[in-house]
C-alpha positions, -999 to +999 in steps of 0.1 A: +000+000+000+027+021+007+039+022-030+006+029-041+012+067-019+045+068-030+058+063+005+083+037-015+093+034-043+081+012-074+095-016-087+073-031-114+033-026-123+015+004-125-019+018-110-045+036-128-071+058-115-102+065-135-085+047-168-055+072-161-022+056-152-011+076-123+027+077-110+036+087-072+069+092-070+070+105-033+035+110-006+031+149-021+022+133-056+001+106-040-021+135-023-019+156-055-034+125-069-062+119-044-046+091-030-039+088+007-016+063+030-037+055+066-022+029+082-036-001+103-006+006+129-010+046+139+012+044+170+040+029+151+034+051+114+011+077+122+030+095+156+065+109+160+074+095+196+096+120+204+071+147+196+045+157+221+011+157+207+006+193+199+034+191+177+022+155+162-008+177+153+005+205+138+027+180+114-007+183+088-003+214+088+037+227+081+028+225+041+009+255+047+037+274+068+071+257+051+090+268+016+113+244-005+142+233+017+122+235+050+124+269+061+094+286+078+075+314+061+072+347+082+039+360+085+037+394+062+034+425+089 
């Protein structure tokens, strides 16, 4: 399932989506494409451990905040 997100890579095969063949080379494609990883296991892929659970929750949300490379956008004054 994981391949099918683009959470790993592909080996052989392909998937298509409403008679389209659709490639997902990495989780952001696999949302752009409407599809979506949710695993069985949430404690073990769906938490950082280390993180407390503010911060797990806010993880959704860092696209909207976040440039190329990982640095935070400023709010505009």
């Amino acid at each position: 399932m994981k391949v099918l997100y683009g959470a790993l890579p592909r080996t052989s095969g392909y998937v298509t989506l409403d008679g389209h063949e659709v490639v997902t080379r990495s989780p952001q494609e696999g949302l752009a494409n409407g599809i979506v990883y949710i695993s069985e296991d949430r404690k073990r892929d769906g938490l950082v451990l280390g993180m407390s659970v503010k911060e797990n929750m806010s993880l959704t949300a860092l696209r909207y905040f976040s440039r190329a490379g990982g640095s935070l956008k400023h709010a505009d004054e």
